[in-house]
C-alpha positions in Angstrom: 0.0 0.0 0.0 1.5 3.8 -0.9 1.1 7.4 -2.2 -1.0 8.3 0.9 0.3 9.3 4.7 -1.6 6.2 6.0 0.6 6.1 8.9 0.4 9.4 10.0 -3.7 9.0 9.6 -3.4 5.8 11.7 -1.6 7.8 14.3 -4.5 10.3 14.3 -7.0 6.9 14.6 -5.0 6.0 17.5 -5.5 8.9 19.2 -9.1 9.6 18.9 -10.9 9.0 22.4 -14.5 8.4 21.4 -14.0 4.5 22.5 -13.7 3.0 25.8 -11.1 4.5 27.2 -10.4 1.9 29.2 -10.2 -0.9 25.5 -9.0 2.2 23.5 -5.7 2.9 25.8 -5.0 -1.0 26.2 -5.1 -0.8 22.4 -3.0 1.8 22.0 0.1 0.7 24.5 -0.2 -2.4 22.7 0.6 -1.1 19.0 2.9 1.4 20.2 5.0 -1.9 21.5 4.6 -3.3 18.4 2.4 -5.9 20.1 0.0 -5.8 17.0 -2.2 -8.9 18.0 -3.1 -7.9 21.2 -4.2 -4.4 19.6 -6.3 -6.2 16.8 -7.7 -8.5 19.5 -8.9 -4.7 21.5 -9.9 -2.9 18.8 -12.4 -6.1 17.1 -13.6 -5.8 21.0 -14.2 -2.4 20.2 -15.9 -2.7 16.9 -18.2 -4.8 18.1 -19.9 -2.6 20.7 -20.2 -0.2 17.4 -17.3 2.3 17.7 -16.2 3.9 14.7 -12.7 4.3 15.5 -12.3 0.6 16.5 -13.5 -0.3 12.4 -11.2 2.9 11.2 -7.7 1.8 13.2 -9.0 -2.3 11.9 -9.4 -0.8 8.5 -5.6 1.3 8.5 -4.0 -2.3 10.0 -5.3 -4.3 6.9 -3.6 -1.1 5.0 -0.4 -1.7 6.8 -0.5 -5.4 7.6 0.1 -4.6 11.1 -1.0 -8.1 12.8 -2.7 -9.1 9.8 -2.0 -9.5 6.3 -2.5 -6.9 3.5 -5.9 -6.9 2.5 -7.3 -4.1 0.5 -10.7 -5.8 0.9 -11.0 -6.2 4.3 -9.7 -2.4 4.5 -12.6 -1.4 2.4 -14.8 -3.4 4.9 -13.8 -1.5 8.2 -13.3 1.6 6.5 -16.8 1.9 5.1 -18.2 0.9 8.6 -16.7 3.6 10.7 -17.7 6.5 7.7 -20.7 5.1 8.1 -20.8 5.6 11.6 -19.5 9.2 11.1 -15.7 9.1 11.4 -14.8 11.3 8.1 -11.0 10.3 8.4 -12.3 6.9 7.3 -13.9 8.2 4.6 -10.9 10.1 3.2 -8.8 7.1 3.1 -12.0 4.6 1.6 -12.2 7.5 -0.8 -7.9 7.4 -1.8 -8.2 3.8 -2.0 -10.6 3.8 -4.4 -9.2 6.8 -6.2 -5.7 4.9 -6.0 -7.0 1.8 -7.0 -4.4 0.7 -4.0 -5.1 -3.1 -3.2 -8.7 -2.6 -4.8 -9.8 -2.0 -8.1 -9.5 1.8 -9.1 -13.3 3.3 -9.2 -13.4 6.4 -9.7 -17.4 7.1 -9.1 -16.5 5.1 -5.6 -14.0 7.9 -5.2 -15.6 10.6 -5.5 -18.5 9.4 -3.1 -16.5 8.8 -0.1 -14.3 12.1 -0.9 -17.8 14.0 -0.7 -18.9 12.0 2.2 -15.8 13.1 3.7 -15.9 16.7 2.4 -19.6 17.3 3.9 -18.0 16.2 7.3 -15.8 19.4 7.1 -12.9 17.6 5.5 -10.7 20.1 3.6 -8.7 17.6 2.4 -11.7 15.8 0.9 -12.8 19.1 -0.5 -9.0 19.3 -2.5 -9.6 15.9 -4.3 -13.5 16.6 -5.1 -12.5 19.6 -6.7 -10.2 17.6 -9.4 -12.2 14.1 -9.4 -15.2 15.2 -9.8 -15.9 15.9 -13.5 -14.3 12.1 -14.0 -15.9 10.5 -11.3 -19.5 12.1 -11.2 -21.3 10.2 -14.3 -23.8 13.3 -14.2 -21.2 15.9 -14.9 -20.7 15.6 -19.0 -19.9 18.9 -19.5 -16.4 20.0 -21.4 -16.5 22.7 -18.6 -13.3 22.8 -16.1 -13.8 21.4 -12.8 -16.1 22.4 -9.8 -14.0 24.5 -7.2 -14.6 25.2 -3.8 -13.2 28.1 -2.1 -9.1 27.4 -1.5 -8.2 26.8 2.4 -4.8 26.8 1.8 -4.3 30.3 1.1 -3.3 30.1 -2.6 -5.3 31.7 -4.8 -5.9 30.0 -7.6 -4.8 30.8 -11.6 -6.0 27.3 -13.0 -8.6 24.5 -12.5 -7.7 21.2 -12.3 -8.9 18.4 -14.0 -7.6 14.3 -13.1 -8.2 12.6 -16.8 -8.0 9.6 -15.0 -6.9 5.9 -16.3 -8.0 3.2 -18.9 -8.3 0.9 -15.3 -5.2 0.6 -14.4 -2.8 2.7 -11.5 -0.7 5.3 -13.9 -1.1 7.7 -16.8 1.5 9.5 -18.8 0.4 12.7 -20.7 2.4 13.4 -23.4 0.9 16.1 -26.2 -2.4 18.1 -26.4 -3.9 20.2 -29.2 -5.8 23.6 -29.0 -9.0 21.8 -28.2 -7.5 20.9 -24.8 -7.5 16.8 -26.4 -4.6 15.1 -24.5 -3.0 11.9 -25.6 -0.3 9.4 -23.8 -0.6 6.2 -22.3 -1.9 4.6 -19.7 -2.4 1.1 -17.8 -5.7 -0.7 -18.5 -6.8 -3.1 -16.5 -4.8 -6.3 -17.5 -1.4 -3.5 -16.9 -0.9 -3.5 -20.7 0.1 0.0 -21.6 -2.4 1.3 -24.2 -2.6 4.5 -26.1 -5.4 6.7 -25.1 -7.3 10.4 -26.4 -9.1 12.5 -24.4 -12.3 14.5 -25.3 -12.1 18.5 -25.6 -11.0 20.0 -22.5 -9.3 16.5 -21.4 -12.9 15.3 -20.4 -13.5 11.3 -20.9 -10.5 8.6 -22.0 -10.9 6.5 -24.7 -8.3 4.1 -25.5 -7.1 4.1 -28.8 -6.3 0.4 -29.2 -3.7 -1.4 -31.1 -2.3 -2.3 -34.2 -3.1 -6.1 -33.2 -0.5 -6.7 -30.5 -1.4 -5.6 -26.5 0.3 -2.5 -26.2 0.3 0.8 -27.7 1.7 4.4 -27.0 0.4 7.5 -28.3 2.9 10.7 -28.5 1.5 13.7 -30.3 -2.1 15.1 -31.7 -2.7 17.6 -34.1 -5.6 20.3 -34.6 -7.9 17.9 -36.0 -6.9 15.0 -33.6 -5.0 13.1 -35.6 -3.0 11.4 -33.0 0.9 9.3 -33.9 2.8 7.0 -31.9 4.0 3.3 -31.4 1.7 -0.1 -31.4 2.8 -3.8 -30.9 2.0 -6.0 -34.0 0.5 -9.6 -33.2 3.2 -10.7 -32.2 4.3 -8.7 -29.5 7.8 -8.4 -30.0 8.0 -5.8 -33.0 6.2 -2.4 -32.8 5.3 0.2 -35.8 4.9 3.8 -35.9 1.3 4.6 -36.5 -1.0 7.4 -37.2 -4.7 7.3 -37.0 -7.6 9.7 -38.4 -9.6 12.7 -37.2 -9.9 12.4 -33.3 -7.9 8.7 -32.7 -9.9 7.3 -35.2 -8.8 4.4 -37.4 -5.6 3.5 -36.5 -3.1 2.7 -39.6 0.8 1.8 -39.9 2.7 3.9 -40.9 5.5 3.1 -44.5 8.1 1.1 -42.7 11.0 -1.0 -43.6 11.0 -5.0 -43.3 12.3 -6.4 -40.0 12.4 -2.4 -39.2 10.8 -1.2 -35.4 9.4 2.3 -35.4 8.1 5.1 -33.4 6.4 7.9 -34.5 6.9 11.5 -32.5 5.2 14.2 -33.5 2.7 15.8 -36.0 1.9 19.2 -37.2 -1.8 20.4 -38.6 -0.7 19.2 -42.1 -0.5 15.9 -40.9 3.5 15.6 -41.5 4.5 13.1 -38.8 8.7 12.7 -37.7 9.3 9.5 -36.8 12.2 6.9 -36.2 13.3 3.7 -37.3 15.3 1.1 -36.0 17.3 -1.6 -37.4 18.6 -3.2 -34.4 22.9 -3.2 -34.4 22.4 -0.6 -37.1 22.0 3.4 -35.7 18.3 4.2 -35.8 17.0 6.8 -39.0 14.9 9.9 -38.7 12.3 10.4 -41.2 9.5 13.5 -41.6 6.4 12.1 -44.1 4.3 14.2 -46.5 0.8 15.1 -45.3 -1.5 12.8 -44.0 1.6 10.4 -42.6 1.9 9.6 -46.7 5.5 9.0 -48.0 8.6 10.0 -46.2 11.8 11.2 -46.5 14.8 10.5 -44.4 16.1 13.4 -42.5 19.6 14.4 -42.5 22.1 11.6 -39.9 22.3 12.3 -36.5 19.2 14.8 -36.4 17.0 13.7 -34.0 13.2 15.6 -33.9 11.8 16.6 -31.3 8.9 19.0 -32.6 7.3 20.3 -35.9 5.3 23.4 -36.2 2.6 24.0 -38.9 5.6 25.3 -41.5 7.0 22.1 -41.3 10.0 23.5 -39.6 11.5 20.9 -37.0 13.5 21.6 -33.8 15.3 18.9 -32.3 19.0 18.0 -31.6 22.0 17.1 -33.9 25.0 14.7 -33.1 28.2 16.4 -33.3 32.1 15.3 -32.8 33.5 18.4 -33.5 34.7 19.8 -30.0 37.4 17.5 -28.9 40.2 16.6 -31.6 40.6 13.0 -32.3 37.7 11.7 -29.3 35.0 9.5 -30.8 32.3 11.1 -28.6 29.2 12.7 -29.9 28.1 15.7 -28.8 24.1 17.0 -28.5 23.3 20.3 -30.0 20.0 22.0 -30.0 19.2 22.4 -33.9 16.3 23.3 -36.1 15.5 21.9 -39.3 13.6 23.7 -42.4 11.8 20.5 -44.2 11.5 21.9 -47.5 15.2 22.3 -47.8 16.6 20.2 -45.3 19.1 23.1 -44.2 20.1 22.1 -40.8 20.7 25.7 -38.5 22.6 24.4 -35.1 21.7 26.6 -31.9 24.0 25.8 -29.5 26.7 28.0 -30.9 24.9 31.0 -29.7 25.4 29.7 -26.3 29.0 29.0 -26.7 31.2 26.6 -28.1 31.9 24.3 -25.3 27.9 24.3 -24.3 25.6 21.3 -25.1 22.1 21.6 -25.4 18.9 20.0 -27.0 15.6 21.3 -28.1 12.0 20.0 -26.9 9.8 22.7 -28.3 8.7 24.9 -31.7 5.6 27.4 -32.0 4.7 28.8 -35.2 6.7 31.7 -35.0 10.2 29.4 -35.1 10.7 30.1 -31.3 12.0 27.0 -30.0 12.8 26.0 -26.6 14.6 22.8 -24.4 17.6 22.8 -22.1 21.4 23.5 -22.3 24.7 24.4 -20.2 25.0 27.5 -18.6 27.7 29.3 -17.2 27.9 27.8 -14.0 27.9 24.6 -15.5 24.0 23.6 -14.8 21.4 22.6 -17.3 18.8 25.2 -17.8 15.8 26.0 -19.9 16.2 28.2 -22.8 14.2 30.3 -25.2 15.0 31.3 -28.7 13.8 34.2 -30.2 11.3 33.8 -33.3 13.4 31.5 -36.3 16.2 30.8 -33.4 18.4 34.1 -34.1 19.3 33.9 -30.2 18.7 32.1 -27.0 18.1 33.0 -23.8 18.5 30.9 -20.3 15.2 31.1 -18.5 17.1 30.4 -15.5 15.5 28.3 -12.6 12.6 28.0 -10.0 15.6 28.1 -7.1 19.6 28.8 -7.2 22.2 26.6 -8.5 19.1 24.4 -9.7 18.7 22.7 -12.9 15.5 23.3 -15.1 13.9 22.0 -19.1 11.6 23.6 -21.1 9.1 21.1 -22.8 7.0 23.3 -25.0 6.0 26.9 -26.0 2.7 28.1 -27.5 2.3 30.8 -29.9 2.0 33.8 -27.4 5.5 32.4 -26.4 4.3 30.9 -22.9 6.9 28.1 -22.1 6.3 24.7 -19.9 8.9 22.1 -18.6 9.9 21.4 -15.1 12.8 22.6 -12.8 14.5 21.1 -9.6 14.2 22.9 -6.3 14.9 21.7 -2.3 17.3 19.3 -3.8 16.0 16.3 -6.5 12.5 17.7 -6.2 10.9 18.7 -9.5 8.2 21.2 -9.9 5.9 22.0 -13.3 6.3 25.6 -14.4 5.1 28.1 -16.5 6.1 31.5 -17.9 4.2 34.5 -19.4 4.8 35.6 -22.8 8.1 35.1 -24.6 9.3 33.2 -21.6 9.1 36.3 -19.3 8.6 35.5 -15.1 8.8 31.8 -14.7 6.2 30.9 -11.9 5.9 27.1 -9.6 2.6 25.5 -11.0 2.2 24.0 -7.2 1.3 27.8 -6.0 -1.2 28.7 -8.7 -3.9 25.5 -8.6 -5.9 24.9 -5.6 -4.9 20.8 -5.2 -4.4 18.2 -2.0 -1.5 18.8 0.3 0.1 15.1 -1.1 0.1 15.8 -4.6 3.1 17.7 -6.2 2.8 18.6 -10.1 6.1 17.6 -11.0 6.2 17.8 -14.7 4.5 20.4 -17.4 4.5 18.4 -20.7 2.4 20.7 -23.1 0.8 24.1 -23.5 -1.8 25.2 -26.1 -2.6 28.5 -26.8 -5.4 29.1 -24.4 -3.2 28.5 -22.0 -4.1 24.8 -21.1 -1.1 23.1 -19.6 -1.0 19.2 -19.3 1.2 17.9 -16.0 2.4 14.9 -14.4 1.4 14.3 -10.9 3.9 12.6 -7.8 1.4 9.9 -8.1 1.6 9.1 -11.4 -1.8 10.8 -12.4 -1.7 13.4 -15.0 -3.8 16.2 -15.0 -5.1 19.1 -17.3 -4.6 22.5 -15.7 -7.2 25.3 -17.5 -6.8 29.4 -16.7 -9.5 30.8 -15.0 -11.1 33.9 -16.3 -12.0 36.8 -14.0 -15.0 35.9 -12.8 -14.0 32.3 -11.5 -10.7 33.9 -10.1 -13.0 36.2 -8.0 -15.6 33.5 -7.3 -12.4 32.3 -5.3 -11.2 35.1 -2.9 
């Protein structure tokens, strides 16, 4: 069992004096001795005279296995007794188990019942997770609109609503692109823990998975405007996996041209439809190629240029191999580099930085600002900006000092996402204003529970919608609020 403080919530069980004191404190001297039978023994004592903090501490020992084995079921079963004799802690944790899927089958509907049982008992921390489960858990809500909120008790006032897109029914989900309609892609576990591609209505409500291309797993990387979505799938035999492409919003998934015996992944797409992909011959080095609209043809792109984005020009950022620096060493060197498709004119970056620097490039708008991470100065990694077609770069320094950071995408108003380390090998999701101006912590602009830490910002679309990875391997959609919700906050 993980992800939530159960121990620290046990501790507050123990402490509660609603039982017989007399039972309760026996109970207590014996867990705090590690005497765990004797405590089980007091407590079942307990439960059976009808006191809900006997059923809650029973319900946190199955968590724990403390004098009993794991047992996400029997949890469930004590849990639910003492919420439903009013103790709201119960609730909370029946609600994260549920929401977790930890030792139980993930329900999210399950969720967000004992999270508003729990939040109608005065629980703020209920409040915290209602406020992002409950347009995924709450069947009635089918609205593209962003998430209920509740007045913030923590003090922050909110910029953004928060949305959980959930899982295909399994524990983890990986966001990885999202177009202007706020439709994210990535993968996630299902239910057998096969990872499977999956697409998001607009505004990241409802996951679909997208299937396969016959085998049982399947990763989806990019999406363009009309939710064309590329990535990898297993063939039927499991062991070889194919670049694909698929139609107008995940539809009709096809292969995409690939050589025999060949693996291949396909990366990114622009509105046209002109997907960058890699292939892989095993002993041989791996080729880049960029197709024609639609996924159609392809051409290979020059050696050692790896893509990373495309914009709607069809010019690509990404990084290019180098062994230029040090005389007679057989190392290769990664240099942040664009590349203009129609001519295949390769324009390397890094040298503006300096020529010692390494660097590599994440992100492209449609201006030709691009953005990713190199060396600075003081010899730590930072995320960088370009100016529009990449005439010259500038470090976008770092949420704390001597910290490093990554930029992950920019928009067209020049907004720029990634992640950057703080309080040691902590990451934190941020964002910046236009033309990477005044980096900012996405942590202290969403209104979210105390345990969950947005760690990563993937994407950004030009309104503003920012996908994230979560510290418990959720992902989320973040969406600006206008004036009027940011008021309905204070």
């Amino acid at each position: 069992m993980k992800r939530l403080p159960f121990t620290l919530i046990l501790a507050i069980a123990l402490t509660v004096t609603n039982a017989s004191a007399q039972t309760l404190e026996q109970a207590k001297a014996a867990f705090k001795k590690g005497d765990y039978a004797t405590a089980l023994s007091a407590y079942k004592q307990l439960a059976k005279q009808g006191d809900a903090t006997a059923h809650f501490a029973l319900g946190m020992m199955h968590i724990l296995g403390a004098g009993t084995p794991e047992s996400g079921e029997q949890a469930v079963y004590w849990l639910q007794k003492a919420a439903e004799l009013g103790n709201a802690d119960a609730a909370l944790i029946l609600a994260g188990l549920y929401y977790q899927g930890t030792g139980i089958n993930k329900n999210d509907q399950l969720a967000v019942q004992w999270f508003r049982h729990a939040a109608n008992a005065g629980n703020a921390e209920a409040q915290r997770y209602l406020d992002i489960m409950a347009p995924a858990g709450n069947s009635s809500n089918t609205s593209s609109q962003p998430a209920n909120r509740a007045q913030d008790k923590t003090g922050v006032q909110p910029e953004y609503s928060v949305r959980d897109l959930g899982t295909l029914g399994g524990k983890n989900c990986f966001a990885s692109g999202m177009n202007n309609k706020g439709q994210v892609v990535g993968v996630s576990d299902n239910k057998k823990d096969h990872n499977r591609a999956f697409i998001t209505g607009p505004d990241g409500v409802g996951i679909t998975d997208l299937g396969t291309l016959g085998g049982d797993t399947s990763r989806a990387h990019a999406i363009n405007a009309s939710g064309q979505v590329v990535g990898s799938s297993e063939k039927i035999d499991n062991s070889s996996s194919r670049a694909f492409i698929t139609g107008p919003d995940g539809q009709g998934m096809r292969q995409l041209e690939n050589e025999p015996g060949a693996d291949s992944e396909a990366k990114g797409i622009n509105a046209k439809g002109q997907v960058f992909f890699d292939m892989n011959f095993g002993a041989s080095p791996s080729k880049s190629y960029l197709t024609g609209p639609d996924g159609k043809g392809r051409r290979e792109l020059p050696q050692f240029f790896h893509a990373k984005s495309i914009n709607d020009g069809g010019v690509v950022a990404g990084t290019i191999f180098v062994d230029a620096r040090i005389p007679d060493a057989n190392v290769l060197y990664d240099n942040a580099a664009s590349l203009a498709f129609d001519t295949m004119a390769i324009k390397n970056i890094s040298v503006l930085a300096g020529k010692r620097t390494q660097s590599n490039a994440y992100g492209i708008n449609a201006k030709g600002q691009i953005v990713g991470q190199t060396d600075n100065k003081e010899s730590y990694k930072h995320a960088f900006i370009t100016s529009p077609d990449g005439m010259s770069l500038i470090d976008l320094g770092a949420l704390s000092k001597d910290a490093n950071s990554q930029a992950n995408s920019i928009n067209n108003h020049g907004q720029v996402v990634g992640w950057s380390a703080a309080e040691g090998v902590e990451l934190y999701a941020f964002v910046t204003d236009a033309n990477g101006k005044n980096m900012r912590d996405l942590n202290t602009l969403v209104s979210k529970p105390t345990t969950l830490s947005l760690t990563n910002a993937i994407a950004i679309n030009d309104r503003g919608q920012i996908i994230t990875s979560g510290s418990n391997y959720f992902c989320y959609l973040l969406s600006p609020l206008n004036k009027q919700e940011k008021t309905s906050q204070k």
